[in-house]
TIVO-2410 file (N, C-alpha, C; in nm, 3 decimals):
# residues 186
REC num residu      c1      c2      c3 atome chaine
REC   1      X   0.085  -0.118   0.000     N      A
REC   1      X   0.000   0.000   0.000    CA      A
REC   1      X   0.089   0.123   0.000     C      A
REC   2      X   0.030   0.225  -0.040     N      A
REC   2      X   0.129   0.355  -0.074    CA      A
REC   2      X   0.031   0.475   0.016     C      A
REC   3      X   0.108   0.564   0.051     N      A
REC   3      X   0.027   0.745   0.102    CA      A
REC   3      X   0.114   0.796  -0.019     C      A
REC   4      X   0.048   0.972   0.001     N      A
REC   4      X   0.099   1.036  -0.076    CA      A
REC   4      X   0.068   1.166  -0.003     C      A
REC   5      X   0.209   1.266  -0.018     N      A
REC   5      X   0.174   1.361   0.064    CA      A
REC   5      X   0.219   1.450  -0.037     C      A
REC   6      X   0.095   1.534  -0.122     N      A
REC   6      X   0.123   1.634  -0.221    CA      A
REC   6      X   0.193   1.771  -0.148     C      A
REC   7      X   0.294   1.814  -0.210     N      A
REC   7      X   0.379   1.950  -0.172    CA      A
REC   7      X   0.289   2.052  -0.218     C      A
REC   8      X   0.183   2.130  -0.268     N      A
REC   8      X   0.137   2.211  -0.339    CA      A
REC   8      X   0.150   2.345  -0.325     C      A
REC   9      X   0.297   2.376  -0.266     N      A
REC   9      X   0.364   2.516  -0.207    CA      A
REC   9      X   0.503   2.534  -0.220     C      A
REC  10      X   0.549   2.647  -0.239     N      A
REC  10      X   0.736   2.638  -0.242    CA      A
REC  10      X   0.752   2.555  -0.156     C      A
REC  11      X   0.859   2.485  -0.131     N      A
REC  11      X   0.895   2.403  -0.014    CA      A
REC  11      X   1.100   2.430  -0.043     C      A
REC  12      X   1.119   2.425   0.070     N      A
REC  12      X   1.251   2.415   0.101    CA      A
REC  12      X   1.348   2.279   0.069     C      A
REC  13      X   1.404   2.214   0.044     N      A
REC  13      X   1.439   2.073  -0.002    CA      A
REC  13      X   1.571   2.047   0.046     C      A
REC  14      X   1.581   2.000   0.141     N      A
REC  14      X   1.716   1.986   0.239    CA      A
REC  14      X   1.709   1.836   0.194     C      A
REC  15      X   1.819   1.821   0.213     N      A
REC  15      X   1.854   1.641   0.242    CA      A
REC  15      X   1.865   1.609   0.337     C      A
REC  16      X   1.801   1.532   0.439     N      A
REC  16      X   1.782   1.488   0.544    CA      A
REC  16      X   1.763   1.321   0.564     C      A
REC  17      X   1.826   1.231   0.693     N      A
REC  17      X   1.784   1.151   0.711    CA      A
REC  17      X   1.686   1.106   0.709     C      A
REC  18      X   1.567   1.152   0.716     N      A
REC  18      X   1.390   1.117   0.722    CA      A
REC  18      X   1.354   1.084   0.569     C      A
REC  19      X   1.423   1.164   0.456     N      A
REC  19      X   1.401   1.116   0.317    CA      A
REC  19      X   1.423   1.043   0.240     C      A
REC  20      X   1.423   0.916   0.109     N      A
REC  20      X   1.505   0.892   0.043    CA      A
REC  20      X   1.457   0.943  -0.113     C      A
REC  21      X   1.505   1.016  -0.154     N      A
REC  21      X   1.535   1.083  -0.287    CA      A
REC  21      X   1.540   0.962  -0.413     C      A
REC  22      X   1.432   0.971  -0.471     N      A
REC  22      X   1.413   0.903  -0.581    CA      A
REC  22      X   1.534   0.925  -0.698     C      A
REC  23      X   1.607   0.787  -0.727     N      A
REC  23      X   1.725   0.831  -0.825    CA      A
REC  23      X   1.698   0.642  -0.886     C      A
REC  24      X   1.753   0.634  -0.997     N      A
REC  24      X   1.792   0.497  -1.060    CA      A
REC  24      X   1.844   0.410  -0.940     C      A
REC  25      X   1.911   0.455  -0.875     N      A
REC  25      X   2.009   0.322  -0.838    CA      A
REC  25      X   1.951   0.356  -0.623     C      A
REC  26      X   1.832   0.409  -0.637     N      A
REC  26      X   1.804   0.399  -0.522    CA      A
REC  26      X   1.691   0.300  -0.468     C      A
REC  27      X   1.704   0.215  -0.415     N      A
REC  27      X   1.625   0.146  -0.353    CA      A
REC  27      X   1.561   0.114  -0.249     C      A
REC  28      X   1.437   0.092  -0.197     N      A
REC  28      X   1.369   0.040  -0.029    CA      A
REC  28      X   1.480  -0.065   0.020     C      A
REC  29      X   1.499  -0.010   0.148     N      A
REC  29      X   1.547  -0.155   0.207    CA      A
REC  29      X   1.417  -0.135   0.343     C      A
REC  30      X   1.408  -0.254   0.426     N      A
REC  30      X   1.285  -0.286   0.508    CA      A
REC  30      X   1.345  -0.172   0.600     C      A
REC  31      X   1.492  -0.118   0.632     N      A
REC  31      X   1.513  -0.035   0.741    CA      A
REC  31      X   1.498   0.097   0.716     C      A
REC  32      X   1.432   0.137   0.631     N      A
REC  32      X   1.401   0.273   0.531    CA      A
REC  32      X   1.258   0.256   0.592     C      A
REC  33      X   1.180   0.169   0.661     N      A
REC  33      X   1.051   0.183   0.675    CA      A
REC  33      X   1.034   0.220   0.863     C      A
REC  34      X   1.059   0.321   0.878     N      A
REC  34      X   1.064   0.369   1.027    CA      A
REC  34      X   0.936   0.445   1.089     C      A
REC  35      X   0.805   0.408   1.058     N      A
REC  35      X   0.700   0.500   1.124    CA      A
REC  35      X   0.683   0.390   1.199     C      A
REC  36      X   0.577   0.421   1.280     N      A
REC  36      X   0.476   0.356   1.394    CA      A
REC  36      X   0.445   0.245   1.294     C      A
REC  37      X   0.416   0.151   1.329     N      A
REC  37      X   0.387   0.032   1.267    CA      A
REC  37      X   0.237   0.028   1.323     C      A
REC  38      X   0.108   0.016   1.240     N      A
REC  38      X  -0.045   0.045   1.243    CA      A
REC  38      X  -0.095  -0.115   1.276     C      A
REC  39      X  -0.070  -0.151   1.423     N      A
REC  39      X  -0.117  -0.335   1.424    CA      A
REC  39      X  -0.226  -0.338   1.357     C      A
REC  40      X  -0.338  -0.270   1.391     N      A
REC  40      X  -0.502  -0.266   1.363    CA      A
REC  40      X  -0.474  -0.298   1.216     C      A
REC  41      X  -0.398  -0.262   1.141     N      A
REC  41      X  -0.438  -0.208   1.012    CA      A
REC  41      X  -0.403  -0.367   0.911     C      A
REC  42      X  -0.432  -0.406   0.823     N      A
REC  42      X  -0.458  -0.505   0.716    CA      A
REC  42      X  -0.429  -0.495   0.646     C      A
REC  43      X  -0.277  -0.418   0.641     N      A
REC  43      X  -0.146  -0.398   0.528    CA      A
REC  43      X  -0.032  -0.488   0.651     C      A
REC  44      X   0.033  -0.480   0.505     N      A
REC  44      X   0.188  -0.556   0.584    CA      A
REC  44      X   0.279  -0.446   0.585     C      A
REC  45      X   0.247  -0.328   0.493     N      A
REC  45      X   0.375  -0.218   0.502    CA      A
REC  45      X   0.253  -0.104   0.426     C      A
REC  46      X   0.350  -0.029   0.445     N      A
REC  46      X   0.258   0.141   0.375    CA      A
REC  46      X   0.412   0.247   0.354     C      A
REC  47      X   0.404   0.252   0.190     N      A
REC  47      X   0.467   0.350   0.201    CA      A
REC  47      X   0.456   0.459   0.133     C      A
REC  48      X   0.529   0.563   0.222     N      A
REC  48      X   0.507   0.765   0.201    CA      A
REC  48      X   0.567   0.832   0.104     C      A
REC  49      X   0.474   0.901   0.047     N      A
REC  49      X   0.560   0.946  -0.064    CA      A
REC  49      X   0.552   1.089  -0.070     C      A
REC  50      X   0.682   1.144  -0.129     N      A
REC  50      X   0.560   1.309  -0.160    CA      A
REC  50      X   0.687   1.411  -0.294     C      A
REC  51      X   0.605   1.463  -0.311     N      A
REC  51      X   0.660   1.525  -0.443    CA      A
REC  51      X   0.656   1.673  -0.438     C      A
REC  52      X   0.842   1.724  -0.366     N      A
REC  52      X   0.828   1.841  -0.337    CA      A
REC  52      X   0.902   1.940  -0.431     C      A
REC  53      X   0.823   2.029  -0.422     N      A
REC  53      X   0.924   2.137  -0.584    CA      A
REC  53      X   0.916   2.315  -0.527     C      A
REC  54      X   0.998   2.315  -0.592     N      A
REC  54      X   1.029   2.433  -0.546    CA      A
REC  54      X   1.070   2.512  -0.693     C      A
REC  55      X   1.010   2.667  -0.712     N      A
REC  55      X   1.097   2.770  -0.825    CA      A
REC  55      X   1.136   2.895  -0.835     C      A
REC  56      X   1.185   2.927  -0.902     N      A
REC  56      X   1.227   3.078  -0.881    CA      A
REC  56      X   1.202   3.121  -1.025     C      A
REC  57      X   1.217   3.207  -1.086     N      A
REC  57      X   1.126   3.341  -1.133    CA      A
REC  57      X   1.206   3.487  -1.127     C      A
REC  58      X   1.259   3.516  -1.264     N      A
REC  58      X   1.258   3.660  -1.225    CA      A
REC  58      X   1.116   3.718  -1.362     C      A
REC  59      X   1.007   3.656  -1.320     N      A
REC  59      X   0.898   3.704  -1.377    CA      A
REC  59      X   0.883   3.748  -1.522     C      A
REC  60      X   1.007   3.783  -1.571     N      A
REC  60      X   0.986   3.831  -1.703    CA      A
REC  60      X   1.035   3.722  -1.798     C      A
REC  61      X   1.125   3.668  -1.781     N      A
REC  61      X   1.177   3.564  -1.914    CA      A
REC  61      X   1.237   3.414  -1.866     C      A
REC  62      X   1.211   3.365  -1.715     N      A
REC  62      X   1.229   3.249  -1.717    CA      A
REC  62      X   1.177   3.219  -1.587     C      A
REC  63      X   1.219   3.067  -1.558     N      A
REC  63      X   1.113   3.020  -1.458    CA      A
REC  63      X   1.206   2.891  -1.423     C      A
REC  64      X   1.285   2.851  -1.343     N      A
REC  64      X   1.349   2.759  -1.234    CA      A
REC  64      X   1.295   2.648  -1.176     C      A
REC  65      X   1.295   2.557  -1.213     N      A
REC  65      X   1.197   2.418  -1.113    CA      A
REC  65      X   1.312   2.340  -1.075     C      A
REC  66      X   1.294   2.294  -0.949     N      A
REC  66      X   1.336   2.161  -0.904    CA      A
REC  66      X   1.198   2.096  -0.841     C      A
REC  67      X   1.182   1.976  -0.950     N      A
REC  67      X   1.069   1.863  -0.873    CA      A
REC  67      X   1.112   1.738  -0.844     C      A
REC  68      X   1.131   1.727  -0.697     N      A
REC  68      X   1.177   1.574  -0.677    CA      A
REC  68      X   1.078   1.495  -0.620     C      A
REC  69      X   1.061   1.376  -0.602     N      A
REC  69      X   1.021   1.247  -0.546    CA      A
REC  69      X   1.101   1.236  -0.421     C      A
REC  70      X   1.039   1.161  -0.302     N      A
REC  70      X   1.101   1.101  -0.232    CA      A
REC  70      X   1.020   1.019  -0.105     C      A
REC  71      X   1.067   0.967  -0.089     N      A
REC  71      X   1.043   0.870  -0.032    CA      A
REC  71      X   1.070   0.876   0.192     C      A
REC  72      X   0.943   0.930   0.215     N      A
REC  72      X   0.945   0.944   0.394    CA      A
REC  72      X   0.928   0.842   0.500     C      A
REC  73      X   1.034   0.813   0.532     N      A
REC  73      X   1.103   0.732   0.642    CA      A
REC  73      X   0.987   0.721   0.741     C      A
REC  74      X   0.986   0.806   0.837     N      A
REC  74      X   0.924   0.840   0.913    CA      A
REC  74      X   0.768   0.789   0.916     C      A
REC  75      X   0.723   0.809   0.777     N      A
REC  75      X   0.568   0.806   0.798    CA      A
REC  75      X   0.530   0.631   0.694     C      A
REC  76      X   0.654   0.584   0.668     N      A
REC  76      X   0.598   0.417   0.632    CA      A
REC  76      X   0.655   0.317   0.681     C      A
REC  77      X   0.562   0.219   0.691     N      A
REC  77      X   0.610   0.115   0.805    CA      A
REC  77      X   0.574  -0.011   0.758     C      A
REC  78      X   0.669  -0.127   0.786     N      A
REC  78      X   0.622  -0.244   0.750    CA      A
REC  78      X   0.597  -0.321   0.912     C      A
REC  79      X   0.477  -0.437   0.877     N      A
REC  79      X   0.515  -0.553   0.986    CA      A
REC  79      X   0.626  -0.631   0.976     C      A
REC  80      X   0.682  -0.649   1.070     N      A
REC  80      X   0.811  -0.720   1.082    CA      A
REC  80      X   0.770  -0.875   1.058     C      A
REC  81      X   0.697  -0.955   1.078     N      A
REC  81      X   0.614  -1.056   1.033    CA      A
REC  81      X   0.615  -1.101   0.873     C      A
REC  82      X   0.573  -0.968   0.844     N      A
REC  82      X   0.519  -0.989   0.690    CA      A
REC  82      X   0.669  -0.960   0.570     C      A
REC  83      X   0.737  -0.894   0.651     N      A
REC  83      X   0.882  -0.847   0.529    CA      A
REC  83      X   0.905  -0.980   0.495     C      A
REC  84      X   0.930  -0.978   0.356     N      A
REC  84      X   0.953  -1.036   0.249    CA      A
REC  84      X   1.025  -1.014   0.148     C      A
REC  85      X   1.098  -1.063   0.064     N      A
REC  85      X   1.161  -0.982  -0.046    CA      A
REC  85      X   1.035  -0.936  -0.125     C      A
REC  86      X   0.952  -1.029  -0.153     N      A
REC  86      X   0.830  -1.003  -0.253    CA      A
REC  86      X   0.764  -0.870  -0.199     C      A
REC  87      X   0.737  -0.861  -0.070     N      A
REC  87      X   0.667  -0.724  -0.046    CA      A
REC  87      X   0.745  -0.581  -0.052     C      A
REC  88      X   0.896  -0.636   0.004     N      A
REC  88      X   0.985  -0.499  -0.117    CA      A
REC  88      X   0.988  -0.450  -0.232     C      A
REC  89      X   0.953  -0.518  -0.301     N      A
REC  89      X   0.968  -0.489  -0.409    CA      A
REC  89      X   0.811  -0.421  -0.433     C      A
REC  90      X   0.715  -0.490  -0.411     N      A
REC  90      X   0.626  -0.436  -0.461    CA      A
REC  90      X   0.630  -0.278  -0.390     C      A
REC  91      X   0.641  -0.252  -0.232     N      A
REC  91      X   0.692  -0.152  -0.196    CA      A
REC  91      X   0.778   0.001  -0.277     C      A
REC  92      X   0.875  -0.087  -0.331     N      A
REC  92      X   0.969  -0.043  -0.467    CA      A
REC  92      X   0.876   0.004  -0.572     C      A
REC  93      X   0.815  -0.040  -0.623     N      A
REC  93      X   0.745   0.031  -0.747    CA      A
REC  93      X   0.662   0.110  -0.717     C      A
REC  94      X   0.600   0.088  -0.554     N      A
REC  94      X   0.498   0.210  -0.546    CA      A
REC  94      X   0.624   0.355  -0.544     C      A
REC  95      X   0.758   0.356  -0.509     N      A
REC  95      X   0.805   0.439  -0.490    CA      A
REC  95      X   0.835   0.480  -0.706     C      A
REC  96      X   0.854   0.399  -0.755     N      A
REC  96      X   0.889   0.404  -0.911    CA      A
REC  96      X   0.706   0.453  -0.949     C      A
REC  97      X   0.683   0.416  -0.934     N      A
REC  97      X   0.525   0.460  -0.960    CA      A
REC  97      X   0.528   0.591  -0.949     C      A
REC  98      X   0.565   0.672  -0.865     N      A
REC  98      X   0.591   0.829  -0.776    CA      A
REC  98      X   0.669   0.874  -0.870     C      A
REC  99      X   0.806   0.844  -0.902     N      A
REC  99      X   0.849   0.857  -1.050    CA      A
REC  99      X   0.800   0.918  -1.124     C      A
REC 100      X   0.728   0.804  -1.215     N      A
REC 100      X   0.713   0.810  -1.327    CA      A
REC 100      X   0.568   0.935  -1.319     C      A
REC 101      X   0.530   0.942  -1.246     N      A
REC 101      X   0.436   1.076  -1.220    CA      A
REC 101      X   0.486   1.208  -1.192     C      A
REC 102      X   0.623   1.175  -1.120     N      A
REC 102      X   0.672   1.287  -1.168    CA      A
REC 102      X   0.729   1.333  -1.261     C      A
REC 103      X   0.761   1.246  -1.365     N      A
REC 103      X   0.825   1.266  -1.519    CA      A
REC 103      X   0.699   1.324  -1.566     C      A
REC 104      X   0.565   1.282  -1.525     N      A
REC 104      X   0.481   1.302  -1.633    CA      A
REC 104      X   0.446   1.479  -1.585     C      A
REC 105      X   0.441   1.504  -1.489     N      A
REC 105      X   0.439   1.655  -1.419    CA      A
REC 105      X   0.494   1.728  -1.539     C      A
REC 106      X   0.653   1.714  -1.525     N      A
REC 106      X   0.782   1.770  -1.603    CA      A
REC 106      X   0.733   1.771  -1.748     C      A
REC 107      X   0.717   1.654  -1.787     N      A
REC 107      X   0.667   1.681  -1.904    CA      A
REC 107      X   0.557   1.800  -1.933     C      A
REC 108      X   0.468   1.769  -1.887     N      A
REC 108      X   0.344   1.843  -1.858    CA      A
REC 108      X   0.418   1.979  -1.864     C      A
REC 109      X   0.453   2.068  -1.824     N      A
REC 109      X   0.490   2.179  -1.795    CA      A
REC 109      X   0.607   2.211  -1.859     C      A
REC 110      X   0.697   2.139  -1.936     N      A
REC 110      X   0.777   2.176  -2.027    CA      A
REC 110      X   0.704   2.189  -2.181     C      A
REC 111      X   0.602   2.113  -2.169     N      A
REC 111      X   0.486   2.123  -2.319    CA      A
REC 111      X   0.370   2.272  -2.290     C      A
REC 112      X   0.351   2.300  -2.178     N      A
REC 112      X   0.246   2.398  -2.139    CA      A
REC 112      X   0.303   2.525  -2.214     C      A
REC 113      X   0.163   2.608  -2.201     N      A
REC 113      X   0.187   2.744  -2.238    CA      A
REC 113      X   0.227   2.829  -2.122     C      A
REC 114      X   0.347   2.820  -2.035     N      A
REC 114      X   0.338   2.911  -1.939    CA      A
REC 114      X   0.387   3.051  -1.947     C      A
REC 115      X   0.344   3.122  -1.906     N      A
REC 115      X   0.398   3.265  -1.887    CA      A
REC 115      X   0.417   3.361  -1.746     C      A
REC 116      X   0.380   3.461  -1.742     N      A
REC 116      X   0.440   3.537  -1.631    CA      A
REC 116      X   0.316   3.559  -1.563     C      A
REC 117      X   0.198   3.512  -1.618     N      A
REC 117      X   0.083   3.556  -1.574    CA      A
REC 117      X   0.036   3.402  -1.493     C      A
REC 118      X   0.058   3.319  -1.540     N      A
REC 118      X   0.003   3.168  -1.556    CA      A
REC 118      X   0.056   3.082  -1.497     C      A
REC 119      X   0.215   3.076  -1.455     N      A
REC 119      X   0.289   2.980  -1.444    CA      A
REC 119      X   0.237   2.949  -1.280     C      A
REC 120      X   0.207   2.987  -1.152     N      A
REC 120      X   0.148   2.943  -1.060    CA      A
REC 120      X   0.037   2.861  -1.105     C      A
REC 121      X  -0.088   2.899  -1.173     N      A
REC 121      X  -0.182   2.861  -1.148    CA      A
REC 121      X  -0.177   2.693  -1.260     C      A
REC 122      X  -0.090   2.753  -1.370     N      A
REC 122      X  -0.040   2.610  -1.441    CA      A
REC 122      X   0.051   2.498  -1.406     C      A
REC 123      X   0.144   2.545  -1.275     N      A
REC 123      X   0.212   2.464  -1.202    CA      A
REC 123      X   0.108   2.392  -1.104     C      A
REC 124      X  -0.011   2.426  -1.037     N      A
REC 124      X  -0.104   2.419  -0.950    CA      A
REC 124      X  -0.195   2.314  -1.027     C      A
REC 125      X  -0.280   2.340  -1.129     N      A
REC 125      X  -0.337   2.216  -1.218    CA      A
REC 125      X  -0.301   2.128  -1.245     C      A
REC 126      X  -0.149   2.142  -1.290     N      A
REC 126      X  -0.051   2.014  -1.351    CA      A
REC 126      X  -0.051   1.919  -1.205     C      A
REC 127      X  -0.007   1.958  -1.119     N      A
REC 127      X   0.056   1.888  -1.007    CA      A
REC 127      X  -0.086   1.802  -0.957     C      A
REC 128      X  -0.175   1.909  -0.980     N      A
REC 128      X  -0.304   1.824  -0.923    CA      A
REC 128      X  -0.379   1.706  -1.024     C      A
REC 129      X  -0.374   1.753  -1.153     N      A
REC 129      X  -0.407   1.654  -1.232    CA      A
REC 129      X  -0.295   1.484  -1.198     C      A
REC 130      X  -0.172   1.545  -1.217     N      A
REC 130      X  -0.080   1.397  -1.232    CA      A
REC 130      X  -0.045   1.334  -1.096     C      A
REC 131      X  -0.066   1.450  -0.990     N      A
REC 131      X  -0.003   1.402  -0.841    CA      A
REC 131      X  -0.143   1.348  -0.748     C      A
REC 132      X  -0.265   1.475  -0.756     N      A
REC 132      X  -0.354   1.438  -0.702    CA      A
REC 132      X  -0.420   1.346  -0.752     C      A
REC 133      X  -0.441   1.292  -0.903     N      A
REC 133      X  -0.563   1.210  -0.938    CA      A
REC 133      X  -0.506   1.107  -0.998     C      A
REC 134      X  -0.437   1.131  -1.141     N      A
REC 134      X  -0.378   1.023  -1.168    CA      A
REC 134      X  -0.267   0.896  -1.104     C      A
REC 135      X  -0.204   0.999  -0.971     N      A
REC 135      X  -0.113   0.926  -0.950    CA      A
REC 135      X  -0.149   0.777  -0.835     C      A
REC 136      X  -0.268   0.863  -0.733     N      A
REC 136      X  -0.344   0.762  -0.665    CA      A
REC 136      X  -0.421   0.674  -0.707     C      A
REC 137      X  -0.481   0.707  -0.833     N      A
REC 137      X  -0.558   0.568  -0.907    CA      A
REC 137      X  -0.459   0.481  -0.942     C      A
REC 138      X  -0.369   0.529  -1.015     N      A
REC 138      X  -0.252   0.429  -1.083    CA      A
REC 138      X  -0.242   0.281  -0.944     C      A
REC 139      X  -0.163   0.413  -0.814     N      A
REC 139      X  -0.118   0.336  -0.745    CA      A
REC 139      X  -0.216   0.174  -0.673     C      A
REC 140      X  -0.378   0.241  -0.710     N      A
REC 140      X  -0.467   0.197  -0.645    CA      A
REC 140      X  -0.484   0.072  -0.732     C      A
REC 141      X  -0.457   0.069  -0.840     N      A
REC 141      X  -0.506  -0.022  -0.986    CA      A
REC 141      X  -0.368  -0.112  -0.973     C      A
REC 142      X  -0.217  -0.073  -0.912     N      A
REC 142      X  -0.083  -0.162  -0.909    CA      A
REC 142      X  -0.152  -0.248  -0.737     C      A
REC 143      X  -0.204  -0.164  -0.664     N      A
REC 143      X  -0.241  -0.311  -0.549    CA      A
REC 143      X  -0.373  -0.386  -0.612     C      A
REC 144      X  -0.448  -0.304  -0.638     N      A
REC 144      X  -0.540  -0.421  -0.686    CA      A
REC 144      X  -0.531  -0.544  -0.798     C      A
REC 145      X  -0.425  -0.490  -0.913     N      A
REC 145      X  -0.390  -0.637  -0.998    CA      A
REC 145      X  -0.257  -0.731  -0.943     C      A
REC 146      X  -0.217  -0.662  -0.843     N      A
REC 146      X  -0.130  -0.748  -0.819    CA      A
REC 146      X  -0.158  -0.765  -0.640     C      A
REC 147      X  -0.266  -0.753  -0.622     N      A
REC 147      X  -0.337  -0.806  -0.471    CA      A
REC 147      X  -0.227  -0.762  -0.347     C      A
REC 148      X  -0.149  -0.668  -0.346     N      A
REC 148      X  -0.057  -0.618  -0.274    CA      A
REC 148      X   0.092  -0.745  -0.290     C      A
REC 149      X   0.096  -0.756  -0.404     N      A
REC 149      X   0.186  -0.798  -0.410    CA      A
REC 149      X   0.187  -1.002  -0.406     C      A
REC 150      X   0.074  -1.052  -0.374     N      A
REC 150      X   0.041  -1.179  -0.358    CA      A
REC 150      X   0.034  -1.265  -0.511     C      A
REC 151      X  -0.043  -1.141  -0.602     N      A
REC 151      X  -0.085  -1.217  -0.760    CA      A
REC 151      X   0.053  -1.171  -0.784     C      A
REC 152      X   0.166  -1.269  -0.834     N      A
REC 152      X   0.340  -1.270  -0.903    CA      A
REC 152      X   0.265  -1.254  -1.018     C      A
REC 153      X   0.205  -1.290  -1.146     N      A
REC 153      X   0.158  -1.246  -1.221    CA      A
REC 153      X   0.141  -1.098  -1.233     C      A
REC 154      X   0.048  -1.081  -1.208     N      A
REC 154      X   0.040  -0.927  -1.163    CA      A
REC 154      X   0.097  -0.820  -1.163     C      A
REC 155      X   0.188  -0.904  -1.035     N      A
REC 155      X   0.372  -0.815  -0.983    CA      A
REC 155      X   0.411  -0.808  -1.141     C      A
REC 156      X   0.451  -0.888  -1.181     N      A
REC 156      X   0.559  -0.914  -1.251    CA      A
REC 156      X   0.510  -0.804  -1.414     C      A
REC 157      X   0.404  -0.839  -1.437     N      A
REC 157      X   0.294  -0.699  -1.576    CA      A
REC 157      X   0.327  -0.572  -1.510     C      A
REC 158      X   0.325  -0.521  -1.370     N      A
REC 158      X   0.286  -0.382  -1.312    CA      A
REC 158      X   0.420  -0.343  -1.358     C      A
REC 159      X   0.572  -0.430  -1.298     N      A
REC 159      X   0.680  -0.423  -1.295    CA      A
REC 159      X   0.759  -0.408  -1.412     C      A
REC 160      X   0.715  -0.455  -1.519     N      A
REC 160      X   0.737  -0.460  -1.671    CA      A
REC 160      X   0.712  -0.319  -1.723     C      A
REC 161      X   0.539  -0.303  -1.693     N      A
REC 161      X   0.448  -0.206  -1.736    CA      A
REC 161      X   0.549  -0.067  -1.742     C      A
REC 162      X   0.575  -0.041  -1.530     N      A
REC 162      X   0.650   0.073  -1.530    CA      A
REC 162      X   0.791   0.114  -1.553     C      A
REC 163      X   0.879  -0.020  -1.610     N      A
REC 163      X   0.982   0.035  -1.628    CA      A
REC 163      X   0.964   0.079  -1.776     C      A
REC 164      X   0.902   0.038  -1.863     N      A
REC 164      X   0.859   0.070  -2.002    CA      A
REC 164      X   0.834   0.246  -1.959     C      A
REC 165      X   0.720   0.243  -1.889     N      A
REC 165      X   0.667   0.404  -1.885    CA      A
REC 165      X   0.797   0.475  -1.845     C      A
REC 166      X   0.887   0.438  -1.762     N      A
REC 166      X   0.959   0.532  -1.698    CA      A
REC 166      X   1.078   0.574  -1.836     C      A
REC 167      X   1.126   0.431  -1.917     N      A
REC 167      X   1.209   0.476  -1.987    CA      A
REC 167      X   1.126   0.519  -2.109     C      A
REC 168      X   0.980   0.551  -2.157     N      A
REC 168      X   0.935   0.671  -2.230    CA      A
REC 168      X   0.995   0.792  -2.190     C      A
REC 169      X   0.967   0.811  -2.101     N      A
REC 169      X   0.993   0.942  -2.005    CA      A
REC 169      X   1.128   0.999  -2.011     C      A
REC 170      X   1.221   0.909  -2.034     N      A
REC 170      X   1.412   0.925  -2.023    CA      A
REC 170      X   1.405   1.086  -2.028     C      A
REC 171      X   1.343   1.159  -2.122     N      A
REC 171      X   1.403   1.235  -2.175    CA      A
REC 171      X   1.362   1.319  -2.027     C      A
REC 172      X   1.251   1.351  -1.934     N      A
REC 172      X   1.190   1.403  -1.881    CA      A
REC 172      X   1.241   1.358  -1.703     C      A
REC 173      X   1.375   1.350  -1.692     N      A
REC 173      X   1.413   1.254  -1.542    CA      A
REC 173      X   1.469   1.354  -1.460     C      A
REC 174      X   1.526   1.471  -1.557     N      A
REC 174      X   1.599   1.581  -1.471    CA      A
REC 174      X   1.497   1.631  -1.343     C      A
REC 175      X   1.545   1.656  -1.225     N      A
REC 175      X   1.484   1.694  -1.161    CA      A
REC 175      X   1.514   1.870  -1.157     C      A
REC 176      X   1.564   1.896  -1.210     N      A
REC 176      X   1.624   2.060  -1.247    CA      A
REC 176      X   1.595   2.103  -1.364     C      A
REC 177      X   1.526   2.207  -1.406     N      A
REC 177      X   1.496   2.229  -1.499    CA      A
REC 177      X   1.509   2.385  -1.540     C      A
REC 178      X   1.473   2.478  -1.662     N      A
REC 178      X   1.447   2.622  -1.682    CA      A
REC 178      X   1.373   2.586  -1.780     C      A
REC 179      X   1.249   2.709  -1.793     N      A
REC 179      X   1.159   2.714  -1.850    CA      A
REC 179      X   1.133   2.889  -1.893     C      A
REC 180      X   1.125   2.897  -2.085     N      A
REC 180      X   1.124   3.004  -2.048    CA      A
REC 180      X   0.990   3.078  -2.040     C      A
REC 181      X   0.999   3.180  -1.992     N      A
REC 181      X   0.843   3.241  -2.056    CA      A
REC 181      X   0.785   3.325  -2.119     C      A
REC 182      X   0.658   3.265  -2.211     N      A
REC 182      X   0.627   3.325  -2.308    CA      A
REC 182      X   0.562   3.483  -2.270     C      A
REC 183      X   0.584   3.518  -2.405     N      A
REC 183      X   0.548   3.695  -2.353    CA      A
REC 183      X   0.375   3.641  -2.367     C      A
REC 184      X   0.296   3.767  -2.312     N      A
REC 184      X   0.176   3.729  -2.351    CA      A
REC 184      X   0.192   3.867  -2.422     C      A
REC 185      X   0.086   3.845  -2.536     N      A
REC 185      X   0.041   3.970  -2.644    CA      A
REC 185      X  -0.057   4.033  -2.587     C      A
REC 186      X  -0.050   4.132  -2.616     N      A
REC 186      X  -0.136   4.303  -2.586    CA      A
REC 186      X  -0.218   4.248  -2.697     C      A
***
């Protein structure tokens, strides 16, 4: 199972122990999962995600993004019972899942019409279309065909599925970007 904790404000972006920063060669290990562990609850693990960006602007001819992924320590937890390699992994793609939604953001907003007038309220739609809606169904449709990880079938299509989507995306991985902006006409 996955959370998601949308950034939808400048945010500051320190590197800190509590995070792990979505990159190729980064992976869940079970000791990356440090919240309260939820007995009541009818998951074996839950993990946090959130997608924080930050830009700068000197309003007239360009526009600064950093959008990263990452992955919060603090707020996902597995049962110690239930760790498995199999439930890492599926764990793992909900974090690649986060990804590839954020490629699709980037994209999104390197194709947009933004300008000096627009670029808040077009950074604000984008994030909500791919972070708020699309990204929780996705995640909701990877536990349900692959039953949290139980249907290997499943696993194994979701796992295929998103590395395909992610390397569409290649071009769209930078988490740093400039954008310039368009004049608007009188």
């Amino acid at each position: 199972m996955f959370n998601i904790n949308a950034q939808e404000a400048e945010m500051e972006m320190e590197a800190d122990s509590n995070h792990l920063y979505w990159t190729v060669d980064a992976k869940l290990h079970w000791s990356d999962f440090q919240g309260k562990v939820e007995e009541s609850s009818n998951l074996a693990a839950l993990a946090t995600m959130a997608l924080p960006y930050k830009f700068e602007t000197d309003v007239e001819s360009k526009i600064d993004f950093t959008i990263q992924v990452y992955f919060i320590k603090s707020d996902s937890w597995a049962k110690k019972e239930e760790e498995n390699d199999l439930l890492l992994k599926h764990q793992q793609l909900h974090f690649d899942i986060a990804e590839l939604h954020r490629r699709k953001v980037v994209k999104e907003l390197i194709n947009s019409e933004i300008n000096s007038d627009n670029y808040k309220a077009t950074l604000k739609q984008i994030v909500g279309r791919f972070w708020g809606d699309e990204y929780p169904k996705m995640q909701n449709q990877y536990d349900d065909d692959s039953n949290f990880s139980q249907n290997i079938k499943g696993q194994i299509e979701w796992i295929k599925f998103v590395k395909e989507e992610l390397e569409k995306l290649h071009e769209y991985q930078s988490t740093n970007f400039t954008l310039n902006l368009n004049s608007i006409e009188e």
